[in-house]
PDB file as gemmi writes it, atoms N, CA and C in Angstrom:
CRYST1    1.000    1.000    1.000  90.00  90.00  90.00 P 1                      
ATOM      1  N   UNK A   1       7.883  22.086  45.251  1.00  0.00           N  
ATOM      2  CA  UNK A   1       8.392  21.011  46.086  1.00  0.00           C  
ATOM      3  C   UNK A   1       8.025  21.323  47.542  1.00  0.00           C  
ATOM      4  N   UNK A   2       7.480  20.572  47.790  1.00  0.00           N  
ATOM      5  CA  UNK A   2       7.007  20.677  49.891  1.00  0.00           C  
ATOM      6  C   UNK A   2       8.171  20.690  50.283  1.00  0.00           C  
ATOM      7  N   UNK A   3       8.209  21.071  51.469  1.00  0.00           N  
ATOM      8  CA  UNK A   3       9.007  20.942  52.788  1.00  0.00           C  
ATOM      9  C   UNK A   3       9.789  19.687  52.810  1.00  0.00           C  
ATOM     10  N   UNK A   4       8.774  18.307  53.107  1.00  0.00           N  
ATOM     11  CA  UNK A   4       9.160  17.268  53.557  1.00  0.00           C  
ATOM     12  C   UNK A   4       9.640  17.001  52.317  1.00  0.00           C  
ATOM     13  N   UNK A   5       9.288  17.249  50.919  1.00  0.00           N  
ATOM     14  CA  UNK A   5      10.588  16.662  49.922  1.00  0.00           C  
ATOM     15  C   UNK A   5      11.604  17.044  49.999  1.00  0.00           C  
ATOM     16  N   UNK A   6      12.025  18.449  50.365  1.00  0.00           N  
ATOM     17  CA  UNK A   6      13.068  19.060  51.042  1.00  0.00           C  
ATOM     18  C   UNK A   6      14.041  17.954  51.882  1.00  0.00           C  
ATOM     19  N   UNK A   7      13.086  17.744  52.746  1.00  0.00           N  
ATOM     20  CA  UNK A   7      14.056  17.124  53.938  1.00  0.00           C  
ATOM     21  C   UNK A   7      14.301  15.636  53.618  1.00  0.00           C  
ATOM     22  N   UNK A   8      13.359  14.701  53.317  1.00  0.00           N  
ATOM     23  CA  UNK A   8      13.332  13.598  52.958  1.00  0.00           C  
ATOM     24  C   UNK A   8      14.390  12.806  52.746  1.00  0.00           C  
ATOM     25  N   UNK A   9      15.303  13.261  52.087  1.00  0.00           N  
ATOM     26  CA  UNK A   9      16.719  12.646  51.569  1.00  0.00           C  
ATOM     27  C   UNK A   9      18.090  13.234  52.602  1.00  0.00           C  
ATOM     28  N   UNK A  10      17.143  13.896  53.239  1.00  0.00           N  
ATOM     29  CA  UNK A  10      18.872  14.231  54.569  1.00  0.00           C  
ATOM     30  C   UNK A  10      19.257  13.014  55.427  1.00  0.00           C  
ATOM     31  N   UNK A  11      20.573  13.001  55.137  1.00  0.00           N  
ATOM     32  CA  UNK A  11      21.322  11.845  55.651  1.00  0.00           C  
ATOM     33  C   UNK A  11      21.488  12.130  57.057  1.00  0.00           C  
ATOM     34  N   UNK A  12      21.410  11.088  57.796  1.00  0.00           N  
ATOM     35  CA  UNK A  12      21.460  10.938  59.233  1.00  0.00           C  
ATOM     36  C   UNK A  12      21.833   9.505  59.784  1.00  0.00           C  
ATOM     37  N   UNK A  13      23.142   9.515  60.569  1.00  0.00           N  
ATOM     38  CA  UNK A  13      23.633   8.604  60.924  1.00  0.00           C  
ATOM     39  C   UNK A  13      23.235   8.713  62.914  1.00  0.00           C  
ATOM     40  N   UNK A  14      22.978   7.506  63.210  1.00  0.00           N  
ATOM     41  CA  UNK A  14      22.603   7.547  64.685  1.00  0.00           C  
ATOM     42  C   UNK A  14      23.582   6.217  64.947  1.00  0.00           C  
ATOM     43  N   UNK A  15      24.198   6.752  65.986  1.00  0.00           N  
ATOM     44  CA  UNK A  15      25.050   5.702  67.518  1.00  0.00           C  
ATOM     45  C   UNK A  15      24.323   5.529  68.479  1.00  0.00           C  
ATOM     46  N   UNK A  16      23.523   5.729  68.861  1.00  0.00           N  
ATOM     47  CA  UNK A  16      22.600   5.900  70.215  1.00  0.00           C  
ATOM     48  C   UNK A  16      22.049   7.099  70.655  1.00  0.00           C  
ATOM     49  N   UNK A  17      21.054   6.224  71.429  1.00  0.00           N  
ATOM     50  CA  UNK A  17      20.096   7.709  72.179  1.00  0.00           C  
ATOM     51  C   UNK A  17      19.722   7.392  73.585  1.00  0.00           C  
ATOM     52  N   UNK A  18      19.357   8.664  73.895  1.00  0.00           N  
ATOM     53  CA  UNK A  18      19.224   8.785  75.547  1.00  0.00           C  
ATOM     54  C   UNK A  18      17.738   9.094  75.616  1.00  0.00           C  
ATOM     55  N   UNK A  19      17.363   9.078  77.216  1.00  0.00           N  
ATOM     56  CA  UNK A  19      16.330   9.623  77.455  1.00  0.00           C  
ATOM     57  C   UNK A  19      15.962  10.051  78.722  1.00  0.00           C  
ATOM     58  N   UNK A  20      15.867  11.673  78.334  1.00  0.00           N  
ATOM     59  CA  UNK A  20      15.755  12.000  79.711  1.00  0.00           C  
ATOM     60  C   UNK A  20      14.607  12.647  80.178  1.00  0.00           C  
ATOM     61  N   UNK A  21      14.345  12.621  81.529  1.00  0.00           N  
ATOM     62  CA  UNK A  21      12.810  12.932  81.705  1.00  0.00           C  
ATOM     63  C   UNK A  21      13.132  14.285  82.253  1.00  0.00           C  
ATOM     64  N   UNK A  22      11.662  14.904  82.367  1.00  0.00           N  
ATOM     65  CA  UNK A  22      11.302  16.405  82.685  1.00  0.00           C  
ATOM     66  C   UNK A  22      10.210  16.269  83.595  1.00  0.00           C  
ATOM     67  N   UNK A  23       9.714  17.378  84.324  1.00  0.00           N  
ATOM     68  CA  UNK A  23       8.560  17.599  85.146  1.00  0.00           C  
ATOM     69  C   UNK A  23       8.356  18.964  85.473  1.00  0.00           C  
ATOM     70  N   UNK A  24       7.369  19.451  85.668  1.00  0.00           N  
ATOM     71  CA  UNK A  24       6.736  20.970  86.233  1.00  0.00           C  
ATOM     72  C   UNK A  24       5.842  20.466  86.610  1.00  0.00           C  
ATOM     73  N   UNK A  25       5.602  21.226  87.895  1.00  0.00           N  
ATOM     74  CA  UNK A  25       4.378  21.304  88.692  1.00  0.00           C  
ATOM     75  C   UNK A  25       3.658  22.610  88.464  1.00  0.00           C  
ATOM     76  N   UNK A  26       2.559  22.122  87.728  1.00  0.00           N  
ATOM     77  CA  UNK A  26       1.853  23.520  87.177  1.00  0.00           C  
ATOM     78  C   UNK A  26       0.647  23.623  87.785  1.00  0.00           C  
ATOM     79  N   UNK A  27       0.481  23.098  88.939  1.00  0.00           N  
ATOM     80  CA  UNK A  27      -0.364  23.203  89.931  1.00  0.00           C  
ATOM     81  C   UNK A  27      -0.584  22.576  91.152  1.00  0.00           C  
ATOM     82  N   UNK A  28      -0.974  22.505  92.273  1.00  0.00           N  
ATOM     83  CA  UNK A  28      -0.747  21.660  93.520  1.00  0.00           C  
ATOM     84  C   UNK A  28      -1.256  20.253  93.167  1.00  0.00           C  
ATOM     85  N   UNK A  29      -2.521  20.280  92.012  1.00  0.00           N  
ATOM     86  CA  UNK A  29      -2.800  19.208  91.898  1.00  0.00           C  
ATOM     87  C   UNK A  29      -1.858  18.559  90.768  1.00  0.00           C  
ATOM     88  N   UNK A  30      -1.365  18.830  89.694  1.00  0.00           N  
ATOM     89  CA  UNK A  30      -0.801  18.257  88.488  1.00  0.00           C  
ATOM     90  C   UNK A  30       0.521  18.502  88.435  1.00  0.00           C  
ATOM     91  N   UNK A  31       1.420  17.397  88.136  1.00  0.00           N  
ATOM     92  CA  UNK A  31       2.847  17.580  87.955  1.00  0.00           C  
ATOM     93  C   UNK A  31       2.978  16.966  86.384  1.00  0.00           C  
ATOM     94  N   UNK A  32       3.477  17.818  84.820  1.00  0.00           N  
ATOM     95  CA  UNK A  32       3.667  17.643  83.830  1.00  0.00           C  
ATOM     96  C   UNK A  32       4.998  17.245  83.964  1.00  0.00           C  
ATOM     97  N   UNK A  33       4.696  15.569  83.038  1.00  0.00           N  
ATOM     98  CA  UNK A  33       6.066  14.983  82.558  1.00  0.00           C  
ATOM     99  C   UNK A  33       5.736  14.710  81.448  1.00  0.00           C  
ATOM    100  N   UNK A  34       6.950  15.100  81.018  1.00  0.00           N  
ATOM    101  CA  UNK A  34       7.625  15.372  79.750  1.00  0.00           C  
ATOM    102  C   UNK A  34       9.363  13.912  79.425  1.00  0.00           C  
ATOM    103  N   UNK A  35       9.412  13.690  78.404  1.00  0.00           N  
ATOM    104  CA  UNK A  35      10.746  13.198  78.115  1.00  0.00           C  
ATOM    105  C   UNK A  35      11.324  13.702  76.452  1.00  0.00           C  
ATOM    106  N   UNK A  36      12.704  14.072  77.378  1.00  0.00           N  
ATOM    107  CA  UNK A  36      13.383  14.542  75.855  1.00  0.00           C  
ATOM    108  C   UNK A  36      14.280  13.335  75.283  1.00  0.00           C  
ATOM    109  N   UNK A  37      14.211  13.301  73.826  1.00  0.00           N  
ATOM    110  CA  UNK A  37      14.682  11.872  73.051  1.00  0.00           C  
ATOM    111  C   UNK A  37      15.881  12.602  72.351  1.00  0.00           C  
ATOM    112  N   UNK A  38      16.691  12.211  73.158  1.00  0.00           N  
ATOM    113  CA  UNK A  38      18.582  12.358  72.564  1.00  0.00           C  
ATOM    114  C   UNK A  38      19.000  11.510  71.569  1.00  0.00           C  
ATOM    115  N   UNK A  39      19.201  11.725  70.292  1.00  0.00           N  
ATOM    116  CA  UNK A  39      19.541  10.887  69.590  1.00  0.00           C  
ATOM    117  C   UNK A  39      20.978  11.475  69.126  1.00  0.00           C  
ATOM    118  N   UNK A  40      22.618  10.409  69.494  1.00  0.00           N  
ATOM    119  CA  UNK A  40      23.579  10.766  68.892  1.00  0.00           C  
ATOM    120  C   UNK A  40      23.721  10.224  67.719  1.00  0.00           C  
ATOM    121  N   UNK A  41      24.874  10.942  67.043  1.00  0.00           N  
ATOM    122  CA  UNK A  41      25.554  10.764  65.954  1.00  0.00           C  
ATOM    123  C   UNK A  41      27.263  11.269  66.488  1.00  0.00           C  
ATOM    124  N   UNK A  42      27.735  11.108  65.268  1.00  0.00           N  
ATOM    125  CA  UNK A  42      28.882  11.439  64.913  1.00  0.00           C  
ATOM    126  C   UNK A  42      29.359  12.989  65.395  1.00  0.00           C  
ATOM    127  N   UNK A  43      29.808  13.424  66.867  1.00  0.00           N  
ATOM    128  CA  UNK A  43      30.123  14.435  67.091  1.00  0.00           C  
ATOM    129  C   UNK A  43      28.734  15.592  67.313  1.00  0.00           C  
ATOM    130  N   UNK A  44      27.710  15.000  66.820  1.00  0.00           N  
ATOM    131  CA  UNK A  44      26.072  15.939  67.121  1.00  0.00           C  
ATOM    132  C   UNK A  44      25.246  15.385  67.898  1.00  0.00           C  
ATOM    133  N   UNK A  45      24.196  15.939  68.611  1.00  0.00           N  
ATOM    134  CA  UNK A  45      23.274  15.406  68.728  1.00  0.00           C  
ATOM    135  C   UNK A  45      21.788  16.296  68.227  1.00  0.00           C  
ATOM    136  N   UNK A  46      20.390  15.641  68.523  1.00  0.00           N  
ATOM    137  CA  UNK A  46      19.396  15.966  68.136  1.00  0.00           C  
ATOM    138  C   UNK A  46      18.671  15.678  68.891  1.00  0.00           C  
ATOM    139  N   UNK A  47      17.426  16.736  69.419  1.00  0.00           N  
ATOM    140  CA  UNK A  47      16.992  16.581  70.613  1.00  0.00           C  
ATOM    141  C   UNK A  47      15.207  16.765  70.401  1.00  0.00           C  
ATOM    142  N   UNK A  48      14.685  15.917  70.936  1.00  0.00           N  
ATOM    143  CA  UNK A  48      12.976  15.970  70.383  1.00  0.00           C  
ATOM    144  C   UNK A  48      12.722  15.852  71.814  1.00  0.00           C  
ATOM    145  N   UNK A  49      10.919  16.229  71.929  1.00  0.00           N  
ATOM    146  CA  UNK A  49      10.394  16.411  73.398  1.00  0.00           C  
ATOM    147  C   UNK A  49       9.418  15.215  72.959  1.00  0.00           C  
ATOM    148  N   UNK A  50       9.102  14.313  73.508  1.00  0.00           N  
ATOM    149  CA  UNK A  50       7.949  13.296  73.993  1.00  0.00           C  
ATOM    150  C   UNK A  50       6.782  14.306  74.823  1.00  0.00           C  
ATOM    151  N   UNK A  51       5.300  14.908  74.876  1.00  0.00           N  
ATOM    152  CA  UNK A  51       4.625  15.514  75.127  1.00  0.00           C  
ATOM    153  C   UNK A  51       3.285  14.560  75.596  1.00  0.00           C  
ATOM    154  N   UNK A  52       3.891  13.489  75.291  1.00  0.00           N  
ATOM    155  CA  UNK A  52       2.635  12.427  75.544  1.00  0.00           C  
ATOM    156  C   UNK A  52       1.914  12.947  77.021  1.00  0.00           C  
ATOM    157  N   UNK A  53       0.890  12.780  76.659  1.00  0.00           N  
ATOM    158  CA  UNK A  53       0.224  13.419  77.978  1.00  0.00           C  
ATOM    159  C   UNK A  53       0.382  12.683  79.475  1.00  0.00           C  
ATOM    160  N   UNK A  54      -0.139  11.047  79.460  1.00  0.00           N  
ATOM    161  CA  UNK A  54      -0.364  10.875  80.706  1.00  0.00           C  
ATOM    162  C   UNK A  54       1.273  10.129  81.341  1.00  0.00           C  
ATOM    163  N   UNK A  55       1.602  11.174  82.403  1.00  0.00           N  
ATOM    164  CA  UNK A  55       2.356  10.490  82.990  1.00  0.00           C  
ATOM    165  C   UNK A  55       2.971   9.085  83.051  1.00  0.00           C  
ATOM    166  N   UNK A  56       1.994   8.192  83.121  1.00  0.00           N  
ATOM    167  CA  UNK A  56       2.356   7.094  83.446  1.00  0.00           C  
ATOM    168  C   UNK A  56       3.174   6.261  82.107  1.00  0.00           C  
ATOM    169  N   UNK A  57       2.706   6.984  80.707  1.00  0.00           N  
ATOM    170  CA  UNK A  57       3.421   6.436  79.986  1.00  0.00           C  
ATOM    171  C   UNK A  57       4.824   6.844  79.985  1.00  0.00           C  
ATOM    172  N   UNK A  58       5.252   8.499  80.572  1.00  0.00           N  
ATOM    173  CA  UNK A  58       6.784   8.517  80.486  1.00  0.00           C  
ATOM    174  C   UNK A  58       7.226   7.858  81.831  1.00  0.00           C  
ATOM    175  N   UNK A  59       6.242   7.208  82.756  1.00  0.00           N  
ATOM    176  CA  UNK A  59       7.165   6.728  83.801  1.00  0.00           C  
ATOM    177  C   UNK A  59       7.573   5.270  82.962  1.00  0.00           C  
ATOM    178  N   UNK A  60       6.878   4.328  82.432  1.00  0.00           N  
ATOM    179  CA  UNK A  60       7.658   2.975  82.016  1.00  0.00           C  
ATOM    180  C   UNK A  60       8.070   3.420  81.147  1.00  0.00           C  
ATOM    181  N   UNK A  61       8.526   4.380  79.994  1.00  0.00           N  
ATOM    182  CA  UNK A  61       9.674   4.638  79.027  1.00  0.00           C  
ATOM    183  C   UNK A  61      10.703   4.750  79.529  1.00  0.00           C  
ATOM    184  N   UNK A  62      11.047   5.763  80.443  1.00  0.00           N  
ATOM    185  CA  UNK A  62      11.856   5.962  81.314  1.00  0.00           C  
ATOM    186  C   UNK A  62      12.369   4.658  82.116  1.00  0.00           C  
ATOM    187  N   UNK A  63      11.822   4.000  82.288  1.00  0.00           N  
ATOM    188  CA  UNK A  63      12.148   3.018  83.654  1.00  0.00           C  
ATOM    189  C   UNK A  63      12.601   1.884  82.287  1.00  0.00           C  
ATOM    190  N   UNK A  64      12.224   1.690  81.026  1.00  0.00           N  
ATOM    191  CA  UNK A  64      12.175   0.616  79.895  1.00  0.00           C  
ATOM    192  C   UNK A  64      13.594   0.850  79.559  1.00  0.00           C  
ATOM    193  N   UNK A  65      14.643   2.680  79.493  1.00  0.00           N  
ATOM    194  CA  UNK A  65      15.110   2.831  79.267  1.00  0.00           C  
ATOM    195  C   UNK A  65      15.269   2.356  77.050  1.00  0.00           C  
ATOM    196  N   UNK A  66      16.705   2.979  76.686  1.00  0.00           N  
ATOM    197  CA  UNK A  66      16.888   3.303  75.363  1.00  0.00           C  
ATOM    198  C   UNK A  66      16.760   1.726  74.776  1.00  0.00           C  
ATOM    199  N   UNK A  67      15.324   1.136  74.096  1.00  0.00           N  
ATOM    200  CA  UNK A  67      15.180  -0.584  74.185  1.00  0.00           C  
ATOM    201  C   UNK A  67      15.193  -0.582  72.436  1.00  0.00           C  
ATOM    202  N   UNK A  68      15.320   0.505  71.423  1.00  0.00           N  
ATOM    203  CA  UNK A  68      14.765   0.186  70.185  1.00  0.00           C  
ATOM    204  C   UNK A  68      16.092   0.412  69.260  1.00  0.00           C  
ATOM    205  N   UNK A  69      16.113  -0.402  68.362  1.00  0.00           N  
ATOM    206  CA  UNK A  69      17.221  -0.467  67.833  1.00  0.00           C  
ATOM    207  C   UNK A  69      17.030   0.802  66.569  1.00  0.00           C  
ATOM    208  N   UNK A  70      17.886   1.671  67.191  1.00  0.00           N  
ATOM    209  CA  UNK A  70      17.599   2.880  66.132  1.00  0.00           C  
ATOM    210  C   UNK A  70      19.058   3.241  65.874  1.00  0.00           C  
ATOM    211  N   UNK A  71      19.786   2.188  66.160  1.00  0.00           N  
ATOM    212  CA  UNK A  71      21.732   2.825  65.370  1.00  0.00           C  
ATOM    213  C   UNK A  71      21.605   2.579  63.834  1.00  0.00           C  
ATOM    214  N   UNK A  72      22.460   3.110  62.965  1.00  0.00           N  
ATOM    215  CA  UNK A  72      22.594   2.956  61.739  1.00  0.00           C  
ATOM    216  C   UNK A  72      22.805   4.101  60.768  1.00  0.00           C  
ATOM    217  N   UNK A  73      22.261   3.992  59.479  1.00  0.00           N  
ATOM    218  CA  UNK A  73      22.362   5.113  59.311  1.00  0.00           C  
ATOM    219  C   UNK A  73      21.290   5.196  57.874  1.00  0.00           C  
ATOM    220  N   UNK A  74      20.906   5.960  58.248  1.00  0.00           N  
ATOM    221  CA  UNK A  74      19.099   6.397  57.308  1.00  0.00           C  
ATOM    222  C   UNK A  74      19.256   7.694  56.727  1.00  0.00           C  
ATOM    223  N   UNK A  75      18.304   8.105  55.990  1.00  0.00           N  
ATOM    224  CA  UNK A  75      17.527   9.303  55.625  1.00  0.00           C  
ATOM    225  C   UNK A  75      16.560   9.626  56.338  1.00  0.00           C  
ATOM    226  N   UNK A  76      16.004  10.934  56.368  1.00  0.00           N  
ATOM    227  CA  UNK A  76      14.608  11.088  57.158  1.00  0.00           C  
ATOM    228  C   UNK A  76      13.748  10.176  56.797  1.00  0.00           C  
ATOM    229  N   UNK A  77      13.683  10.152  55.197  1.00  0.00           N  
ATOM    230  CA  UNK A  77      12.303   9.172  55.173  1.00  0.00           C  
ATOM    231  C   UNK A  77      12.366   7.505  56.005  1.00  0.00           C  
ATOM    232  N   UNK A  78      13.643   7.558  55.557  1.00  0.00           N  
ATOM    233  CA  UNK A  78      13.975   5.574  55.670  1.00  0.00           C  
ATOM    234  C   UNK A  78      13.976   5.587  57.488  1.00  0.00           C  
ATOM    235  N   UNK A  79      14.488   6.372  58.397  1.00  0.00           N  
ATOM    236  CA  UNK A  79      14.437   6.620  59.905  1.00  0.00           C  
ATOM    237  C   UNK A  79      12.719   6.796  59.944  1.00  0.00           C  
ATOM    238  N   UNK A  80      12.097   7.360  59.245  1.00  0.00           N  
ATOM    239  CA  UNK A  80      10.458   7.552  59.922  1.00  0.00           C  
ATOM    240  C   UNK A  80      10.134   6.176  59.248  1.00  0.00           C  
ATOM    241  N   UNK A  81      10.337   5.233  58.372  1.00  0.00           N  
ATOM    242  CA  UNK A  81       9.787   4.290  58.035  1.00  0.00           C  
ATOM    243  C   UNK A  81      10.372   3.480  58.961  1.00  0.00           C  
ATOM    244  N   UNK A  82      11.120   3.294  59.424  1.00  0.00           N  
ATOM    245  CA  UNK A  82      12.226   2.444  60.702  1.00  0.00           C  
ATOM    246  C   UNK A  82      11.090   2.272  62.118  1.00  0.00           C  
ATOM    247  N   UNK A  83      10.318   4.061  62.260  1.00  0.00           N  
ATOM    248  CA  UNK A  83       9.643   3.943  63.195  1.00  0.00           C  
ATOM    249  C   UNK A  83       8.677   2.866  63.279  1.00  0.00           C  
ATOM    250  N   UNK A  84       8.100   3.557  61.736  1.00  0.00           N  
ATOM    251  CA  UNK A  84       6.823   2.844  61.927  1.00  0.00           C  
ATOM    252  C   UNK A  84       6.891   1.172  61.924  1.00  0.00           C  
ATOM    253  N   UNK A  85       7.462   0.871  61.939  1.00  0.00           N  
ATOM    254  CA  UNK A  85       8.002  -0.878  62.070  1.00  0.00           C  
ATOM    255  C   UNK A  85       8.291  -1.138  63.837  1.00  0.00           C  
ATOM    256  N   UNK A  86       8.382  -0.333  64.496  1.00  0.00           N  
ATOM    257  CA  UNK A  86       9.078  -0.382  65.989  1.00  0.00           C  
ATOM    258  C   UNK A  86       7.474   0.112  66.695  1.00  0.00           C  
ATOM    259  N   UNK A  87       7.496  -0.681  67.928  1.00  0.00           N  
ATOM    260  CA  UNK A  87       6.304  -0.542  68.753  1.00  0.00           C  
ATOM    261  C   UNK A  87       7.149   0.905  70.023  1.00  0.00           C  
ATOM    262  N   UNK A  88       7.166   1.783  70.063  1.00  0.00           N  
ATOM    263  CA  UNK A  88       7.339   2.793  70.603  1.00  0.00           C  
ATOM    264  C   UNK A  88       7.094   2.944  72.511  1.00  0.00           C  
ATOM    265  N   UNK A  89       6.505   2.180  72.369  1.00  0.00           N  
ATOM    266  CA  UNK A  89       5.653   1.975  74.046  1.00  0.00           C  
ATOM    267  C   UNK A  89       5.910   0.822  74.296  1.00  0.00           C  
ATOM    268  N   UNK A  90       6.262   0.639  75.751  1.00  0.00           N  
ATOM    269  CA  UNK A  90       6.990  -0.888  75.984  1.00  0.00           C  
ATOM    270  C   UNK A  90       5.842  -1.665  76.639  1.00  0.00           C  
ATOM    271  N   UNK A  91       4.578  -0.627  76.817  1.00  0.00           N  
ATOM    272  CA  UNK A  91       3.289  -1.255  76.856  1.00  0.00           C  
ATOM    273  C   UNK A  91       2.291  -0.583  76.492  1.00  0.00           C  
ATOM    274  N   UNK A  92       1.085  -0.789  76.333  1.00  0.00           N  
ATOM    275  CA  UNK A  92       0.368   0.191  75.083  1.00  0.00           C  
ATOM    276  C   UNK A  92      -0.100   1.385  75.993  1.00  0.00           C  
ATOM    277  N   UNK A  93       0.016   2.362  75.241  1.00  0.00           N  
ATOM    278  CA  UNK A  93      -0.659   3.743  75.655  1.00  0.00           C  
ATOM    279  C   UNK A  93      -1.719   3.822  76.786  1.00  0.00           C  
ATOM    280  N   UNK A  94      -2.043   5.074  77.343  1.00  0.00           N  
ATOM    281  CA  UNK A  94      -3.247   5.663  77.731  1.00  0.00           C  
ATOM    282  C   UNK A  94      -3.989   5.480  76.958  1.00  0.00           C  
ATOM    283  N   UNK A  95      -3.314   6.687  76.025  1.00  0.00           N  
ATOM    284  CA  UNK A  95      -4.042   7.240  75.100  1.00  0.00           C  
ATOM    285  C   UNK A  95      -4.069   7.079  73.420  1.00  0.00           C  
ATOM    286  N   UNK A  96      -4.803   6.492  72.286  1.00  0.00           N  
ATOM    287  CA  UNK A  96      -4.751   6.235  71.030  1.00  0.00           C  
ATOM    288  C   UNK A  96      -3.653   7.118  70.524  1.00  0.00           C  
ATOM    289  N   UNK A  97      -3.815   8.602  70.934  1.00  0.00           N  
ATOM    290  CA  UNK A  97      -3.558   9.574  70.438  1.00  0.00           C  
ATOM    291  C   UNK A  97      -1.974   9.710  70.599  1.00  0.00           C  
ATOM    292  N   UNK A  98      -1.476   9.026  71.598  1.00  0.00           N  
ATOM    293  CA  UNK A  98       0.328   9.043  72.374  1.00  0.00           C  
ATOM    294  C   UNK A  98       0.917   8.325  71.792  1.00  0.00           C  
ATOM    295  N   UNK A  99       0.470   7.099  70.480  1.00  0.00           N  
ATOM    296  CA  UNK A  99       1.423   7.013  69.556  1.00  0.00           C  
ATOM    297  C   UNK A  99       2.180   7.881  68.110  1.00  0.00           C  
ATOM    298  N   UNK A 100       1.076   8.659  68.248  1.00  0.00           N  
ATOM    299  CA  UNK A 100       1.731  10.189  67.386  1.00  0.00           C  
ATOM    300  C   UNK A 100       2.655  11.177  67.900  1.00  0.00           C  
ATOM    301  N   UNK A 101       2.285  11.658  69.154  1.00  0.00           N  
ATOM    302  CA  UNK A 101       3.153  12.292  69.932  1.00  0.00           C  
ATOM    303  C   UNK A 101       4.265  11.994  69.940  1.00  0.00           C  
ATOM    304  N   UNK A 102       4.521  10.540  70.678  1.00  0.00           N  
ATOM    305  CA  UNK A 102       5.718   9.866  70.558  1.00  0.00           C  
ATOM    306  C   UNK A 102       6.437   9.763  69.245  1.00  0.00           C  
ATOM    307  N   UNK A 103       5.875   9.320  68.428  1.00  0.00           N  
ATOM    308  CA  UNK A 103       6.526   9.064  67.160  1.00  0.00           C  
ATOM    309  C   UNK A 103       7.251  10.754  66.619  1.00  0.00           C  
ATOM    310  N   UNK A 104       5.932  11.447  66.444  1.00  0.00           N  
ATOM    311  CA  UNK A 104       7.295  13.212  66.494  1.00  0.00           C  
ATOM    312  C   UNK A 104       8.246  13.654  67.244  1.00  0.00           C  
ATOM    313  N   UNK A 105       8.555  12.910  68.372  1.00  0.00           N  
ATOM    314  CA  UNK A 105       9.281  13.164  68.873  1.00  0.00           C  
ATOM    315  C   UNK A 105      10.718  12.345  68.874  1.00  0.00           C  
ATOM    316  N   UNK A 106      11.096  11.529  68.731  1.00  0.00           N  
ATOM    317  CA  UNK A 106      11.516  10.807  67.959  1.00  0.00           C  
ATOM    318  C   UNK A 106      11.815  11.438  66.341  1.00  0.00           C  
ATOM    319  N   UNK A 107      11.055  11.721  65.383  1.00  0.00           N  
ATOM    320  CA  UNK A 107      11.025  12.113  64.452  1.00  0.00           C  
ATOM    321  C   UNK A 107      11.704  13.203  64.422  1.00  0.00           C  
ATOM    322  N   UNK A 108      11.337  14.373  65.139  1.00  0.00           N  
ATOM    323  CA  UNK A 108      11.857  15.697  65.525  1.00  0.00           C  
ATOM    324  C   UNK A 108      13.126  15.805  65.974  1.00  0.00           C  
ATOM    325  N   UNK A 109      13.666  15.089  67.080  1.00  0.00           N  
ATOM    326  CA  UNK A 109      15.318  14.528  67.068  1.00  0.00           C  
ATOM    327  C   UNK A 109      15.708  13.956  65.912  1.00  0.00           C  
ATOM    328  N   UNK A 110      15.519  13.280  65.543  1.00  0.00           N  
ATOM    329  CA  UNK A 110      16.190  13.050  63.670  1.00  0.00           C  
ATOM    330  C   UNK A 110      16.303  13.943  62.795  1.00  0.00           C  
ATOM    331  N   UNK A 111      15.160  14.898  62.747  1.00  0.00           N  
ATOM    332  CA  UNK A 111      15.595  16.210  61.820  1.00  0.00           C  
ATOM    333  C   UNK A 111      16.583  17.108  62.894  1.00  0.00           C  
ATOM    334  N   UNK A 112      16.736  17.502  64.215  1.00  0.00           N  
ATOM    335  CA  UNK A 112      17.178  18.267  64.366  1.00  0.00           C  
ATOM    336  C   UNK A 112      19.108  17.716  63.980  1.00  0.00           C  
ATOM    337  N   UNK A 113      19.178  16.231  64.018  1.00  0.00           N  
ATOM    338  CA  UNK A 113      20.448  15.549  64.082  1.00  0.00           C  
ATOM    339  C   UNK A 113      20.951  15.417  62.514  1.00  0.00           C  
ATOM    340  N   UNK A 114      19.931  15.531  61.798  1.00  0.00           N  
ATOM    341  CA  UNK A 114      20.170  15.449  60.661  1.00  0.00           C  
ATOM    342  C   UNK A 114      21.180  16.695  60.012  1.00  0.00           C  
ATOM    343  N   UNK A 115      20.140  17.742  60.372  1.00  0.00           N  
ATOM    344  CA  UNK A 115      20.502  19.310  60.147  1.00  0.00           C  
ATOM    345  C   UNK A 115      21.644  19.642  60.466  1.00  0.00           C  
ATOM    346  N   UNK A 116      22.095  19.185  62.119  1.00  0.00           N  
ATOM    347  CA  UNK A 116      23.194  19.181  62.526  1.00  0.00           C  
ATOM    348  C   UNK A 116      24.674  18.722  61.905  1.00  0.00           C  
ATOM    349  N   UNK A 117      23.872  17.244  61.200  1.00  0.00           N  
ATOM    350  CA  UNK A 117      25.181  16.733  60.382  1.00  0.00           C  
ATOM    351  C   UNK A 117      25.331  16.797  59.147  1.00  0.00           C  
TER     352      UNK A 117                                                      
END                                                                             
């Protein structure tokens, strides 16, 4: 049995989520932003990093604030199938590649909230 059959069937109930942003300046020229995806539940939370690369997409997430209807209450699988139905970016990417990012991260707060509960 894999991993993800493992996890697949963990129950996870979500009330809301937050989102909060990050930054380092890892050089005079480049300042890395980052956003972490708070997802509550019942007395827990679960916390995933957004790594998407170009800035500008965590500045309109951030500014779009918590817009996707993710309360309820799922399994891992049925919450990652939830995603993939939800447009993640409140306008399309930089990058092709920053709808994966995003989506694990997101994803990654659900297992950690799951585990938790």
């Amino acid at each position: 049995m894999s991993t993800w059959e493992r996890l697949a069937e963990l129950p996870l109930e979500i009330d809301g989520y937050a989102l909060d942003p990050l930054q380092a300046t890892v050089s005079s020229d480049f300042e890395r932003k980052t956003t972490l995806i708070r997802l509550r539940g019942p007395d827990e939370e679960g916390v995933g990093e957004d790594v998407t690369y170009d800035a500008v997409d965590h500045e309109i997430l951030q500014a779009a604030g918590p817009m996707l209807a993710l309360e309820g209450s799922f399994t891992l699988a049925s919450f990652s199938q939830r995603l993939a139905e939800l447009s993640l970016f409140p306008e399309p990417p930089q990058r092709e590649v920053s709808s994966r990012y995003r989506t694990w991260a997101y994803e990654s707060a659900a297992l950690d909230l799951a585990l938790r509960q």
